[in-house]
PDB file of N, CA, C and O in Angstrom:
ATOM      1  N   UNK A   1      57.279 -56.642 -10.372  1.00  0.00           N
ATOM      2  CA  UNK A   1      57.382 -58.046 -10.734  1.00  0.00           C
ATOM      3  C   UNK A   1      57.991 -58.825  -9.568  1.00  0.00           C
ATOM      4  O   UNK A   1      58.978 -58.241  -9.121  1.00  0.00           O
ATOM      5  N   UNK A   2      57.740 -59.811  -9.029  1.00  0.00           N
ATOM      6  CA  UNK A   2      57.533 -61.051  -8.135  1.00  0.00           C
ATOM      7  C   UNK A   2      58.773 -61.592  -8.872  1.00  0.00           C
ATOM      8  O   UNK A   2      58.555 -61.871 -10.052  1.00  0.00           O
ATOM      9  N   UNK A   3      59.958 -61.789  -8.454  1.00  0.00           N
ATOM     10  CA  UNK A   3      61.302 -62.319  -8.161  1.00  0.00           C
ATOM     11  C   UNK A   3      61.090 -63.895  -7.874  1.00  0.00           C
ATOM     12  O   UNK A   3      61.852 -64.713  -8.388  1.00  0.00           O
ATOM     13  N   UNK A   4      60.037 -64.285  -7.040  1.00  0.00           N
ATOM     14  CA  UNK A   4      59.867 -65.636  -5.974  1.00  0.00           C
ATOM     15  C   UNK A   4      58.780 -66.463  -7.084  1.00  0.00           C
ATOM     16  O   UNK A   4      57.556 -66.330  -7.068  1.00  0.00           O
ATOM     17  N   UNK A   5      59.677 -67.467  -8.175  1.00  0.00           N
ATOM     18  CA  UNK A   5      58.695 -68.395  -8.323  1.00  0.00           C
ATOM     19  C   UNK A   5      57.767 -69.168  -7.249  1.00  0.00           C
ATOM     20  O   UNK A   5      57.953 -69.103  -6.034  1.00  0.00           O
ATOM     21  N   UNK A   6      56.580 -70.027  -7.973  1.00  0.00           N
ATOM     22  CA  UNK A   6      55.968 -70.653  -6.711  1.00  0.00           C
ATOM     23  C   UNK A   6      56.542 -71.939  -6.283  1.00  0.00           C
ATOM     24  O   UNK A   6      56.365 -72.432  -5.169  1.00  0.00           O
ATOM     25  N   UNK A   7      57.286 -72.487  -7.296  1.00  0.00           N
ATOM     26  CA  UNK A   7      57.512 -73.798  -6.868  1.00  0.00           C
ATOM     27  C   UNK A   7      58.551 -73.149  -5.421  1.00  0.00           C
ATOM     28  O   UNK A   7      58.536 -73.733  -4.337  1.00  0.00           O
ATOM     29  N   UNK A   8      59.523 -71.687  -5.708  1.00  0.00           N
ATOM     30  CA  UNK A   8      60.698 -71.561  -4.827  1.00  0.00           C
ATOM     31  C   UNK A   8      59.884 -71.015  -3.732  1.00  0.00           C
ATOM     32  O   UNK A   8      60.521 -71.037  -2.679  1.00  0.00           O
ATOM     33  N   UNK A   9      58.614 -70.499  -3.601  1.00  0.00           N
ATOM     34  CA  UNK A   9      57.814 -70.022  -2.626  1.00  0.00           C
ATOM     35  C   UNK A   9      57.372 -71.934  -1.750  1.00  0.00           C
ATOM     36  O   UNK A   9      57.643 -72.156  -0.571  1.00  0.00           O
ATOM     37  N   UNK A  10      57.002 -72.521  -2.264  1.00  0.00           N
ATOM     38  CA  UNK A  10      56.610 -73.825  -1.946  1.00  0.00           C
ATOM     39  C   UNK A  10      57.626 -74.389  -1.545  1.00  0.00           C
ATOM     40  O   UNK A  10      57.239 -75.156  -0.663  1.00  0.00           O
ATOM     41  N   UNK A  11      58.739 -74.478  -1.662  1.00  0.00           N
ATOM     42  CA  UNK A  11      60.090 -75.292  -0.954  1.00  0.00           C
ATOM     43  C   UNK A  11      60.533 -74.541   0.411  1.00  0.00           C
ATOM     44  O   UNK A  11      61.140 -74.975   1.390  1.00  0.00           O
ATOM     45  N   UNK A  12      59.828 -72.812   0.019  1.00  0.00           N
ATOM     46  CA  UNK A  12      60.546 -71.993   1.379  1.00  0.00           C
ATOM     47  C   UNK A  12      59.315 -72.228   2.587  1.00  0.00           C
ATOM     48  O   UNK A  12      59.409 -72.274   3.814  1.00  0.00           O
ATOM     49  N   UNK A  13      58.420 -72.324   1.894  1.00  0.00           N
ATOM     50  CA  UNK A  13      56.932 -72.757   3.298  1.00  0.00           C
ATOM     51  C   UNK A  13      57.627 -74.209   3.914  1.00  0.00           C
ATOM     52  O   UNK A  13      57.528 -74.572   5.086  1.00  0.00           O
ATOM     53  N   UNK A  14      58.238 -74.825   2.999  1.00  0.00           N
ATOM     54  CA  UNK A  14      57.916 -76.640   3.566  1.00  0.00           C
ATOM     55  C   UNK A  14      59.494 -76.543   4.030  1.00  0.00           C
ATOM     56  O   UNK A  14      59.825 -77.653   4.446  1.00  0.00           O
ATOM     57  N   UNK A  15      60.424 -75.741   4.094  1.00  0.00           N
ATOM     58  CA  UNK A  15      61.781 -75.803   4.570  1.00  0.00           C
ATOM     59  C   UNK A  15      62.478 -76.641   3.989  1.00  0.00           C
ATOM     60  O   UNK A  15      62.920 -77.615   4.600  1.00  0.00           O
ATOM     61  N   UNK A  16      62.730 -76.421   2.623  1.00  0.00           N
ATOM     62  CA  UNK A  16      63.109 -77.136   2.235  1.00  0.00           C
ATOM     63  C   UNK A  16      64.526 -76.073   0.973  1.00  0.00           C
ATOM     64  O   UNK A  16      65.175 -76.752   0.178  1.00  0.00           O
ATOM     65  N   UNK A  17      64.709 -74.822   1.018  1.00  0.00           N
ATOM     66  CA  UNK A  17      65.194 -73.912   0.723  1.00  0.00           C
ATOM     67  C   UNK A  17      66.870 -73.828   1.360  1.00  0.00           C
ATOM     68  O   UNK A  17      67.017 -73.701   2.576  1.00  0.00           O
ATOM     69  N   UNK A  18      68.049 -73.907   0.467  1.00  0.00           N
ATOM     70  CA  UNK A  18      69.343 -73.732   0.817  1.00  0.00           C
ATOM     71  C   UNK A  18      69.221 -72.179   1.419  1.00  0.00           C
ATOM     72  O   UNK A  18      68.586 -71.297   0.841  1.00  0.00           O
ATOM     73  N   UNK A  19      70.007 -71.973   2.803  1.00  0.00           N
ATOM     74  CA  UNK A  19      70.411 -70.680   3.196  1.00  0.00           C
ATOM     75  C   UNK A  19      70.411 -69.692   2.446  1.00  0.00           C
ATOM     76  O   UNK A  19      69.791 -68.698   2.822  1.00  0.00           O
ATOM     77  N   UNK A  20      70.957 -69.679   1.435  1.00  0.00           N
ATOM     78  CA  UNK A  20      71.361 -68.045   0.412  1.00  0.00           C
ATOM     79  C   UNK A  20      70.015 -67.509   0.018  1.00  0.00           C
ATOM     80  O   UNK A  20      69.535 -66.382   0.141  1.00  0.00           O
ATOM     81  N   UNK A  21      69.257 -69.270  -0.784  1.00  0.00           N
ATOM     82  CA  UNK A  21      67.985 -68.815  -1.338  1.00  0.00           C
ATOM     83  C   UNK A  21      66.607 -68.992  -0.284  1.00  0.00           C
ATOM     84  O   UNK A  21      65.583 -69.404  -0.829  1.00  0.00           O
ATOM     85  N   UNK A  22      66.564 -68.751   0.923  1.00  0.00           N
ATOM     86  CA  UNK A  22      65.946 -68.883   1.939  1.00  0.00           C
ATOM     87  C   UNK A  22      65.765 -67.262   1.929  1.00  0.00           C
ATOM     88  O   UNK A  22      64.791 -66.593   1.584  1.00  0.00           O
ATOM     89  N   UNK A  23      67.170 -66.821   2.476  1.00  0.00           N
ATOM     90  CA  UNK A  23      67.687 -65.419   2.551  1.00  0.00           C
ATOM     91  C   UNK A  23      66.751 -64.521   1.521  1.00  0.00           C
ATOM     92  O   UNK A  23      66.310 -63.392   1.739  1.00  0.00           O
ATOM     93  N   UNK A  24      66.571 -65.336   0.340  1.00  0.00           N
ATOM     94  CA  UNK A  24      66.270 -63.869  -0.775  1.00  0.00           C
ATOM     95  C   UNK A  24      65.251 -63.936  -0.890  1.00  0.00           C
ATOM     96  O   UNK A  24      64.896 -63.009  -1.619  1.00  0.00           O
ATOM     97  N   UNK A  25      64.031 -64.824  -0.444  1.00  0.00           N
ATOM     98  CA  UNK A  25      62.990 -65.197  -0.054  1.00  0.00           C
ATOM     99  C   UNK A  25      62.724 -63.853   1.146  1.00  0.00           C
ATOM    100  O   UNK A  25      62.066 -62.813   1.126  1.00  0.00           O
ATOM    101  N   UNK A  26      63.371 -64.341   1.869  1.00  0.00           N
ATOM    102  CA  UNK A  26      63.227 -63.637   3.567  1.00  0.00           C
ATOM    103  C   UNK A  26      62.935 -61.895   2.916  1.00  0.00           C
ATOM    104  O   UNK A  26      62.046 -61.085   3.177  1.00  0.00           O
ATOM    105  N   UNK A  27      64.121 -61.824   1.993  1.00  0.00           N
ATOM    106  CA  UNK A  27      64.444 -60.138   1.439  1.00  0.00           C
ATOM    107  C   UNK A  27      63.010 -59.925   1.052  1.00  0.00           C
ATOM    108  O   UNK A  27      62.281 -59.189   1.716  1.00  0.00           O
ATOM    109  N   UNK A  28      62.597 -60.569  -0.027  1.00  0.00           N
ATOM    110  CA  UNK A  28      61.411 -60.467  -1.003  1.00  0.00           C
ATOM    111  C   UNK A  28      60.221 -60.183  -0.069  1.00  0.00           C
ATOM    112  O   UNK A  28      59.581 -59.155  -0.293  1.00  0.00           O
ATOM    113  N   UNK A  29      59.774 -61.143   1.165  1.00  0.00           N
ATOM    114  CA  UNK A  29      59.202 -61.062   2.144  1.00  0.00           C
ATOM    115  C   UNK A  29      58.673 -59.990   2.662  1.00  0.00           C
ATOM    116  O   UNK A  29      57.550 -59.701   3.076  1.00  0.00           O
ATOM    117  N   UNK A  30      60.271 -59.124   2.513  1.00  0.00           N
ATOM    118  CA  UNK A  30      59.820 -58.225   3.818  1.00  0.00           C
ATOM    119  C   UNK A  30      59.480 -57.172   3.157  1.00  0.00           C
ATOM    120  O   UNK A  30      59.004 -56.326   3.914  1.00  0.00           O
ATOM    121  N   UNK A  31      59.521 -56.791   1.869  1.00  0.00           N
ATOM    122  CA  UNK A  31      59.539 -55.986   0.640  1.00  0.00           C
ATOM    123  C   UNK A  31      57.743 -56.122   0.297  1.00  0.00           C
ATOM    124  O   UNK A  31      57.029 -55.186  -0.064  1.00  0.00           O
ATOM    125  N   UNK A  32      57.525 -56.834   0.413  1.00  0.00           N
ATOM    126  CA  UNK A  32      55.735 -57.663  -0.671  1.00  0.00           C
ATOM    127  C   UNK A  32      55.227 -57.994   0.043  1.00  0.00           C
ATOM    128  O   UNK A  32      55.630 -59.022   0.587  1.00  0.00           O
ATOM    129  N   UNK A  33      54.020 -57.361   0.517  1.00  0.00           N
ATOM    130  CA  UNK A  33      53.246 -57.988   1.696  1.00  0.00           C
ATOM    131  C   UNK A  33      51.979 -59.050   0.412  1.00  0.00           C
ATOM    132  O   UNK A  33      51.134 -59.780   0.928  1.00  0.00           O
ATOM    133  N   UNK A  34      52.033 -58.989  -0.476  1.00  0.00           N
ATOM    134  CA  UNK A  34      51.250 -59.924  -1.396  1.00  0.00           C
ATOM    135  C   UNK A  34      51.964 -61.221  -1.016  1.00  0.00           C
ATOM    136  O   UNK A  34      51.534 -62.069  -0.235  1.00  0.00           O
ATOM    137  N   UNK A  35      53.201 -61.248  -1.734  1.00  0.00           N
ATOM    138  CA  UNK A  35      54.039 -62.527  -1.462  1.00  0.00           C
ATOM    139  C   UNK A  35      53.890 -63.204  -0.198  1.00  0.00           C
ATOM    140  O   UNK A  35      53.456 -64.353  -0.117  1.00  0.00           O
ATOM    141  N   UNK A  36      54.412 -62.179   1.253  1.00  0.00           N
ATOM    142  CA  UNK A  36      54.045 -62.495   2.868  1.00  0.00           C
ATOM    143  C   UNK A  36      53.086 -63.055   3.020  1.00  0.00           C
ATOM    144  O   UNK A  36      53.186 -64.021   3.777  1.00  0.00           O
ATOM    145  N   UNK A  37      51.042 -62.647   2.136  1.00  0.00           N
ATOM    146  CA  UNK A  37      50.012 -63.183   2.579  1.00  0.00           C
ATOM    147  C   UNK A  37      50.504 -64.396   1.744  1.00  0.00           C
ATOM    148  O   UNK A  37      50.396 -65.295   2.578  1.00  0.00           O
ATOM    149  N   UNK A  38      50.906 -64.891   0.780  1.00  0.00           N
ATOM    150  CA  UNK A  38      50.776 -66.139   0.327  1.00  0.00           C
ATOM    151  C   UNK A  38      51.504 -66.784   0.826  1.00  0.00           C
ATOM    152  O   UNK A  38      51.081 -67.940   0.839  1.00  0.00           O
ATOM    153  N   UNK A  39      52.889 -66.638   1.502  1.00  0.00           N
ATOM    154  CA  UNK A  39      53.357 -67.289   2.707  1.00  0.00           C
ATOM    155  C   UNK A  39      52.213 -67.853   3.998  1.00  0.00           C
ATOM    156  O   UNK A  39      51.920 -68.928   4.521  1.00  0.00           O
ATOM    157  N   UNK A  40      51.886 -66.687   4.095  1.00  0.00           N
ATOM    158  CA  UNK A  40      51.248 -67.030   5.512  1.00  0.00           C
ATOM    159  C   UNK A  40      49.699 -67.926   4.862  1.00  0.00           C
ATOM    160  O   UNK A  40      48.954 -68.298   5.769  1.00  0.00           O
ATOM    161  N   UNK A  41      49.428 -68.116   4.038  1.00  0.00           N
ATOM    162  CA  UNK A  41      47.896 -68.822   3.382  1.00  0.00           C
ATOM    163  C   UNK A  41      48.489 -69.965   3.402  1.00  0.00           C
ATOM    164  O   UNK A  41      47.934 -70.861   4.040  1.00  0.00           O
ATOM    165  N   UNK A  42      49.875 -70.275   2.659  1.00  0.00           N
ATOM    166  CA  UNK A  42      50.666 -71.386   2.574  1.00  0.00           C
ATOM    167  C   UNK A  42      50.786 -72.258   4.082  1.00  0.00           C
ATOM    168  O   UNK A  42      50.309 -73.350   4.387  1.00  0.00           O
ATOM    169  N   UNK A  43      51.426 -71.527   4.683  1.00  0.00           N
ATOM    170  CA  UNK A  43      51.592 -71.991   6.002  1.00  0.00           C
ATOM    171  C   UNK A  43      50.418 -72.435   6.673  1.00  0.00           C
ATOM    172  O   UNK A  43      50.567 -73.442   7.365  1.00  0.00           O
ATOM    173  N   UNK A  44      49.350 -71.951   6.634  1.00  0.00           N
ATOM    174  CA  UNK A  44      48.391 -72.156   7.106  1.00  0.00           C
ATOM    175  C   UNK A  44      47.241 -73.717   6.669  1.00  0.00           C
ATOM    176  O   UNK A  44      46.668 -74.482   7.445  1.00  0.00           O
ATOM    177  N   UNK A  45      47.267 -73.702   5.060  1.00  0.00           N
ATOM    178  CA  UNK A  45      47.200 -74.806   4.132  1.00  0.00           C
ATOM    179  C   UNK A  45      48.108 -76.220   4.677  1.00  0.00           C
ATOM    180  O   UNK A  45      47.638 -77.350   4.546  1.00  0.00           O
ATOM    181  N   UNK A  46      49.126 -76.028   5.144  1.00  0.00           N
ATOM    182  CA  UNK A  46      50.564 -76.824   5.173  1.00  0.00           C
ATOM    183  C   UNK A  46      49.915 -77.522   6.959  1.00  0.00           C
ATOM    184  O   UNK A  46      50.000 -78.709   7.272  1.00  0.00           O
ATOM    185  N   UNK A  47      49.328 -76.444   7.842  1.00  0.00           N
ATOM    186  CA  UNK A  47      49.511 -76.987   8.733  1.00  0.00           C
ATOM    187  C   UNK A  47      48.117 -77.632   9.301  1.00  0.00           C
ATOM    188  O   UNK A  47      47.869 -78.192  10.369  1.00  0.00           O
ATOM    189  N   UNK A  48      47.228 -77.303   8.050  1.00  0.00           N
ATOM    190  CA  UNK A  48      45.784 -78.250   7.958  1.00  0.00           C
ATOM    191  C   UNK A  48      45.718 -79.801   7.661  1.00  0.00           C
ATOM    192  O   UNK A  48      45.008 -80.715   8.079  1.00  0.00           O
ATOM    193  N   UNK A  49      46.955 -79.689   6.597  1.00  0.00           N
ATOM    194  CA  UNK A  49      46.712 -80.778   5.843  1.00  0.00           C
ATOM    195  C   UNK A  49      47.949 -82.038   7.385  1.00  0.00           C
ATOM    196  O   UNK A  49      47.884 -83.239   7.642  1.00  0.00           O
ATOM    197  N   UNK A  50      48.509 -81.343   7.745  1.00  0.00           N
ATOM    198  CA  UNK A  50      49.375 -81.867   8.766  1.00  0.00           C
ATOM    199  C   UNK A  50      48.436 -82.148   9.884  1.00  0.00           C
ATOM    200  O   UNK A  50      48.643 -83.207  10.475  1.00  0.00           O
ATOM    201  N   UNK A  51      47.435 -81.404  10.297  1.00  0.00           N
ATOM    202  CA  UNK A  51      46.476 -82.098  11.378  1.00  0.00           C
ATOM    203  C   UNK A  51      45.672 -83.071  10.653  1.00  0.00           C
ATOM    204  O   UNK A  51      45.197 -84.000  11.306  1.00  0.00           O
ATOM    205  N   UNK A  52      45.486 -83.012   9.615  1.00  0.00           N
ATOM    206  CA  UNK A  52      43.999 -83.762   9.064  1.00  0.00           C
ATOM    207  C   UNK A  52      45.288 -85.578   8.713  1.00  0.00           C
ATOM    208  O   UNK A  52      45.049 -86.775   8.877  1.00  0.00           O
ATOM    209  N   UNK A  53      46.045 -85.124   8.409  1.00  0.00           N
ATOM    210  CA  UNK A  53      46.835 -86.365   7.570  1.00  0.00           C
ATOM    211  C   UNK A  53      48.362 -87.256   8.689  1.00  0.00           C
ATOM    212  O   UNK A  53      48.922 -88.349   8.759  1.00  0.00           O
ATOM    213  N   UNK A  54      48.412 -86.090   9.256  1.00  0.00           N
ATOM    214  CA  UNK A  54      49.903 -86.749  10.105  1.00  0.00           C
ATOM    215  C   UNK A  54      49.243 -88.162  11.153  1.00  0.00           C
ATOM    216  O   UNK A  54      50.166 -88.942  11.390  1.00  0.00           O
ATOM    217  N   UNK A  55      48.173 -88.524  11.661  1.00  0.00           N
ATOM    218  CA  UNK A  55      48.023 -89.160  12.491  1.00  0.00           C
ATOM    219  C   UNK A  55      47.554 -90.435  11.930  1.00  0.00           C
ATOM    220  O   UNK A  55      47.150 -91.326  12.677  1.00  0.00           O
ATOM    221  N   UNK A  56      47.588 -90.575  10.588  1.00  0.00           N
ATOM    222  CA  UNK A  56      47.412 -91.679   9.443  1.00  0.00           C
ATOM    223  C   UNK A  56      48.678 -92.438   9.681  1.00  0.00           C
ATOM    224  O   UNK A  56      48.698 -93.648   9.907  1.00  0.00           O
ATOM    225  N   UNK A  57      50.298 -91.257   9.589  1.00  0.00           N
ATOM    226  CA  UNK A  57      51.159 -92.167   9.543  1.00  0.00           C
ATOM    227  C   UNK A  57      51.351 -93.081  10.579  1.00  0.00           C
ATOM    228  O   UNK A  57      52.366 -93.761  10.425  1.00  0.00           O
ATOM    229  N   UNK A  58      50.651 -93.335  11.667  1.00  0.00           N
ATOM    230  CA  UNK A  58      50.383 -93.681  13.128  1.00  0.00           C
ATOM    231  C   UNK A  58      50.173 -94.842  12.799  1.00  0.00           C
ATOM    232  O   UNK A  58      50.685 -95.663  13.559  1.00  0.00           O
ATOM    233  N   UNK A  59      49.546 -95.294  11.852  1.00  0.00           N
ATOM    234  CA  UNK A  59      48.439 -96.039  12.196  1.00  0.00           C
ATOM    235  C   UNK A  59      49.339 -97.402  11.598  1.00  0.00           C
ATOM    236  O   UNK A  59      50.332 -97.277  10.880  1.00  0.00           O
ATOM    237  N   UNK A  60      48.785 -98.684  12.042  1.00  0.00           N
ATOM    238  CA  UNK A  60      49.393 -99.532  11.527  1.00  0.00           C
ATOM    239  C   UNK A  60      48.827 -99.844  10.107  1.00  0.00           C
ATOM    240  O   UNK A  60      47.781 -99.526   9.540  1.00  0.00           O
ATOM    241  N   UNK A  61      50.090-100.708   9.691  1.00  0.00           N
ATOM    242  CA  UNK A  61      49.598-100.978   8.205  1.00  0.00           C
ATOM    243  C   UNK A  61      48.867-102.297   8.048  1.00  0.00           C
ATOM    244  O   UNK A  61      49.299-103.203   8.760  1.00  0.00           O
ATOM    245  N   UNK A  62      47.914-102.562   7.309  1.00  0.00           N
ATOM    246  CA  UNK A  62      47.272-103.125   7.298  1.00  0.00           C
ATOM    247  C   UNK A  62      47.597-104.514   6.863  1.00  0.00           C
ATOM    248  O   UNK A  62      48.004-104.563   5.702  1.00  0.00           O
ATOM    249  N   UNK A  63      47.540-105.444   7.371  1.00  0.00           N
ATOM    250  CA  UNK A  63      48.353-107.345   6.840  1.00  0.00           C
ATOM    251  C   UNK A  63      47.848-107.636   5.641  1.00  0.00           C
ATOM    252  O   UNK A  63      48.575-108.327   4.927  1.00  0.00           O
ATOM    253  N   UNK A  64      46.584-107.239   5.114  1.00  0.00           N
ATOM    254  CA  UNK A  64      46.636-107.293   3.424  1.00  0.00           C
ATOM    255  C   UNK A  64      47.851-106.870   2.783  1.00  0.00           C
ATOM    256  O   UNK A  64      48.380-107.575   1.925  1.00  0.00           O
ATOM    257  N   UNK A  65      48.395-105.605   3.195  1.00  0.00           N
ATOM    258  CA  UNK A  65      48.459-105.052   2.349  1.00  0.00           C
ATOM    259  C   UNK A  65      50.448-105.103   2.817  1.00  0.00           C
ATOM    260  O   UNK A  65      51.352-105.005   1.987  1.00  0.00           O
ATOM    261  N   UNK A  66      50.583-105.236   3.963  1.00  0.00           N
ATOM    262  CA  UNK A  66      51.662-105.894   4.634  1.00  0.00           C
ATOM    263  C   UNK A  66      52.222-107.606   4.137  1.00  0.00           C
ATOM    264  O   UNK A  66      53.347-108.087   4.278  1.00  0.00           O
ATOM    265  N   UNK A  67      50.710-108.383   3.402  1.00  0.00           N
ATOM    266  CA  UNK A  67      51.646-109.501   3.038  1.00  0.00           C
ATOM    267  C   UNK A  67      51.738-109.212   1.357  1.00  0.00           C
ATOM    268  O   UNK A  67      52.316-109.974   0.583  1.00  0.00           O
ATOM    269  N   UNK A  68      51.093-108.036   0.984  1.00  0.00           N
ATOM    270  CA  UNK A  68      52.109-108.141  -0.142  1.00  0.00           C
ATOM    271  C   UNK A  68      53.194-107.693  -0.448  1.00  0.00           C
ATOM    272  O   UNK A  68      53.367-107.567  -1.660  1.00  0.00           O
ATOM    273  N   UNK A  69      54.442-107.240   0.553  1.00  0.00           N
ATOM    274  CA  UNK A  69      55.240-106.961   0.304  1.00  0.00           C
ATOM    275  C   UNK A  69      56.026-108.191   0.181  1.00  0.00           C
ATOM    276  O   UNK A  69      56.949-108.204  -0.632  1.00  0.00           O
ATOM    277  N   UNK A  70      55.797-109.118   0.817  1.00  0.00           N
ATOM    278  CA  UNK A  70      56.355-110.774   1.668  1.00  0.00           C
ATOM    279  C   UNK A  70      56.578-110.901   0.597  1.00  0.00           C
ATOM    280  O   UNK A  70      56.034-110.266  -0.307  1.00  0.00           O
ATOM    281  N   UNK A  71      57.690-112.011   0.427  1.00  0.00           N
ATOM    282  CA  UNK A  71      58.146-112.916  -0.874  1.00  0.00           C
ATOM    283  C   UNK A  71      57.045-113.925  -0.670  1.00  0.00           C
ATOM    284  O   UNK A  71      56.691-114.210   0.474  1.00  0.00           O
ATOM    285  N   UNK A  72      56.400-114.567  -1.897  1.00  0.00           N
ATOM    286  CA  UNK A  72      56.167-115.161  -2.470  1.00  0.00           C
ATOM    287  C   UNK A  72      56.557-116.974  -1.501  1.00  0.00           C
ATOM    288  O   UNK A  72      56.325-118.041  -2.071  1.00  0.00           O
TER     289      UNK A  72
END
């Protein structure tokens, strides 16, 4: 039995995991090469969506959509 929920598998791909529970992750890891491939599928997923999407945040925002933030 798999110790590593997914949501706690999903916080440890995106670094987002406190030290202790990083650690028991890391343990589980090195123990489960099932768990490891879904790390590494994760990681891999994580760093697609980061080429396909990060260069959006680049971009300017658009004055439609920039004057509706404006007061009135």
């Amino acid at each position: 039995m798999n110790p590593i929920d997914d949501d706690t598998l999903q916080a440890y791909v995106d670094g987002e995991l406190d030290a202790s529970t990083a650690a028991r992750v890391d343990a589980a890891l090195a123990q489960d090469d099932a768990l490891a491939r879904r790390v590494r599928q994760a990681r891999e997923v994580r760093a697609q969506l980061r080429a396909a999407f990060d260069p959006v945040l680049e971009e300017p925002v658009p004055d439609r959509l920039s004057a509706m933030l404006q007061p009135p």
